[in-house]
Structure formats: structure tokens, C-alpha cells
C-alpha positions, 0 to 999 in steps of 0.5 A: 249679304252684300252691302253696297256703298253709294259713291260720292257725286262725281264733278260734271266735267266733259263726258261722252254720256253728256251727249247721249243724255237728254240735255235737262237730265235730272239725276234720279235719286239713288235706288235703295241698295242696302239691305236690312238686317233681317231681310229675308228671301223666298226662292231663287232667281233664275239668273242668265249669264254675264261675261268677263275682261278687262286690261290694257292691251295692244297685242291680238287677244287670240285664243292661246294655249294659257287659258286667254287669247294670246297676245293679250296683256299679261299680268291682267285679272286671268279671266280673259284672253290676256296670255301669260296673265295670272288665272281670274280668279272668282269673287263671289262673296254674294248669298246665292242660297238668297238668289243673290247674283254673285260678284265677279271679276270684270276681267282684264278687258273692261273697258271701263277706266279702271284698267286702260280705256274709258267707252263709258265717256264716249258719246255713242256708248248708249245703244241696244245694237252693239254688233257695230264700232261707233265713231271713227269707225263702223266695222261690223263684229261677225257672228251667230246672232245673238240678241240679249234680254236681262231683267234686273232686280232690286235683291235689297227691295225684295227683289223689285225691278230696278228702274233707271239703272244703266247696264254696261255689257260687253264680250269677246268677239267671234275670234276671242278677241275684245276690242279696244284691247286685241292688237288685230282690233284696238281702234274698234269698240263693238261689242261693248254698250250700256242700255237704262233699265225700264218700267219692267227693269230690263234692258235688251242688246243685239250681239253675236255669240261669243267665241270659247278662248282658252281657259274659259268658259263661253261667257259675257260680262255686265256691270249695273251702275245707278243710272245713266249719268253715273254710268261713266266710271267704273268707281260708280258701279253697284254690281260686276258679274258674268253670264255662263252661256249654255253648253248646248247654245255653245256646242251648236254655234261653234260647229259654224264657219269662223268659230273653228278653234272654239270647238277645240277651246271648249272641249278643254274646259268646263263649268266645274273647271272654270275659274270663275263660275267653278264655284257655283253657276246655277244663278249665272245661267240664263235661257237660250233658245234659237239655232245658228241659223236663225240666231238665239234669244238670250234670257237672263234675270237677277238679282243684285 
């Protein structure tokens, strides 16, 4: 069972969520993370998905021949597009048997400060829409719509809802390319935002559906922070995983106009041959129902 350690205050010095957050913010007591010893589970929870990236870049992260979008940083976690990158390899040390979500990499793309760019401080970061660039710029990522709901539970508390935490969600865009990262879009940031769960522990996000790039399977990546005051460096997150989008979604959306190479893409790969979800997926598929003209609804609920 995972145990997760509570991070030491950081200093109050300038952060970009300052300015998101209600100026008399208290901070909210930390939510009760470690579980008991004899803490016993009944039934799985029915998971959806989590994507993955994450690594400094400034070349296009086009789909390439290695397994992750070409021109990406190489030498990065191998979950992503990062060309010539080792393979991501999986870091599943949870008790899904329990429901327990599993731990993955964040992949060579966060965005989250541990590996190049920090959105988590910029003043903005705290939206439901992600489909568009906030600050200087307001570009718009294309796509099939996609709009997301996750339910975030308390594995520890016997699976209660988690209230107050802060969700960092992000994914590649339409190309396979992740922002702040790709050459052809390091001066954007769509694609990449952070919601506070509510009463019911859920947060929803307006996306598009993501691309299929080389080597890896459609996904999107999360990480679960205390709450939105600590949702500003990555050393304060409790959980990092990933989403597994469904093949039928996938299959249907990429048969549309501007996702050409990812039908090629997919038809390369598979669940089982994943590097990351290969291990075992059944906690990291959520419900998805829609059509590419309509767009699709995203259901996904965990435990962590």
C-alpha cells in the first residue's frame, strides 16, 4: 500500500496561483493521506484515464518512428513524444487488487518544474477550459471535443471523496505535440490546467481529444496535489498517473480530419504493449461516450 509523506510549507514568495486565489486563502488542513495498517478495501474502483509528459524541449514533438513525437527532448522519462528518449517506463507500486489508482510517471512533459517549465506558478493556470493559451497568447488547440470529469477519492478514508484538492491535468494536442515543450509550440500553455475538487470530490475540464504518437498509447496525464495553494511545485504533489483512453473513442475520432497519423500510430500499438499501462490498465480506463461530431464526455473515478 502507498504511503504518502506530507511535504514541508513551502515559503509564501511570488507565485502565479497568488493571484488565482482568494486573497484571505486559508490554508486548509492536509487531508488525512496515510493509511492504517489493517486497512481493508471492498470492491474496485472504477478508474478512467490519466495521460503522461514531461521534459524540457524546444524541438516540434511530432509523432516519430521512436515511440514519442519527434524533435522532443531526448534522454527524457520515454513516456512521451521525446525522440530518441529512453522508453517510460511504468511506476506502479500501488495495490490495485485494493482499487488503488496506480503511480506513473509524469513523463517528459509536465510542465510542472521538476523537469524545465513551471505553469503551475502562472496567474491563469486555474481553469476548467484548457482548450486555450492563456497570457500572452490565446491561440486555440483544434480538435474533437473532449470534456472530462474526474471523481477523486480518499484510498486511505475508505475511499471518501477528497474535497479541496487541486488537479493538474495535461496532454498532447491534436499533432501529438505538448506545449511549452514542441518546437512548432513552446510559447503556448493549452492543454494544461488545474481545477479544486468539490463537495462531490470531482473536477471537470473542456479539452480535445488527444493524438496517438508513436509508441504510446492515447492517454492523459494528472497529478493530485493537497490543495490549490500547494499546487504550485511538483515536490508537493500526493499522486501522478495516467488515463488510458478507449480504443473504440480513439478509433472513431482518428478517422477525422487532422488526426491522419494518428491512425497509423495506433495501429502500431496496443494496451498490452504499452510501456506504461502493459502492466495492468483496468483502474486507469475511464467511460467515454460521445461521437466525433458531437464530441465525447470523459468519465473517470479513482482512488488515491
Amino acid at each position: 500500500m502507498r504511503v504518502h509523506h506530507r511535504e514541508p510549507e513551502l515559503e509564501n514568495h511570488d507565485r502565479g496561483l497568488d493571484w488565482d486565489l482568494p486573497r484571505l486563502l486559508q490554508r486548509r488542513g492536509l487531508l488525512k493521506l496515510v493509511a492504517g495498517a489493517g486497512l481493508a478495501s471492498t470492491g474496485l474502483v472504477t478508474l478512467a484515464a490519466c495521460a503522461d509528459d514531461g521534459t524540457t524541449s524546444s524541438t516540434a514533438a511530432t509523432p516519430g518512428s521512436d515511440g514519442a513525437p519527434s524533435g522532443a527532448p531526448s534522454g527524457g522519462p520515454g513516456d512521451g513524444p521525446p525522440g530518441g528518449g529512453a522508453p517510460e517506463e511504468n511506476t506502479d507500486t500501488s495495490d490495485t487488487a485494493n482499487g488503488e489508482l496506480p503511480e506513473e510517471t509524469a513523463g517528459p512533459y509536465p510542465g510542472d518544474g521538476s523537469n524545465g517549465a513551471n505553469v503551475l506558478t502562472e496567474s491563469g493556470i486555474v481553469r476548467s477550459d484548457i482548450t486555450t493559451s492563456f497570457g500572452s497568447s490565446t491561440t486555440r488547440a483544434e480538435g474533437v471535443p473532449l470534456r472530462i470529469t474526474m471523481t477523486i477519492n480518499d484510498f486511505a478514508n475508505n475511499k471518501q471523496p477528497m474535497v479541496g484538492a487541486a488537479v493538474y491535468l495535461w496532454h498532447c494536442d491534436r499533432a501529438g505535440q505538448y506545449s511549452l515543450y514542441s518546437q512548432a509550440i513552446t510559447g503556448e500553455n493549452y492543454l494544461r490546467g488545474v481545477q479544486e475538487t468539490d463537495a462531490k470530490g470531482q473536477v471537470t475540464f473542456t479539452s480535445v481529444f488527444p493524438a496517438c504518437y508513436a509508441g504510446r498509447w492515447p492517454h492523459i496525464h494528472f497529478e493530485v496535489y493537497p490543495s490549490l495553494a500547494k499546487a504550485t511545485n511538483s515536490s508537493n504533489k500526493i499522486a501522478t498517473s495516467q488515463m488510458a483512453l478507449t480504443e473504440e473513442a480513439s478509433k472513431a475520432v482518428y478517422a477525422t480530419t487532422g488526426y491522419e497519423q494518428s491512425v497509423q500510430n495506433l495501429g502500431q500499438v496496443s494496451l498490452d504493449s504499452d510501456n506504461v499501462f502493459g502492466d495492468g490498465y483496468d483502474l486507469q480506463l475511464p467511460t467515454i461516450t460521445g461521437d466525433p461530431t458531437s464530441g465525447y464526455t470523459l468519465n473517470f473515478n479513482c482512488a488515491i
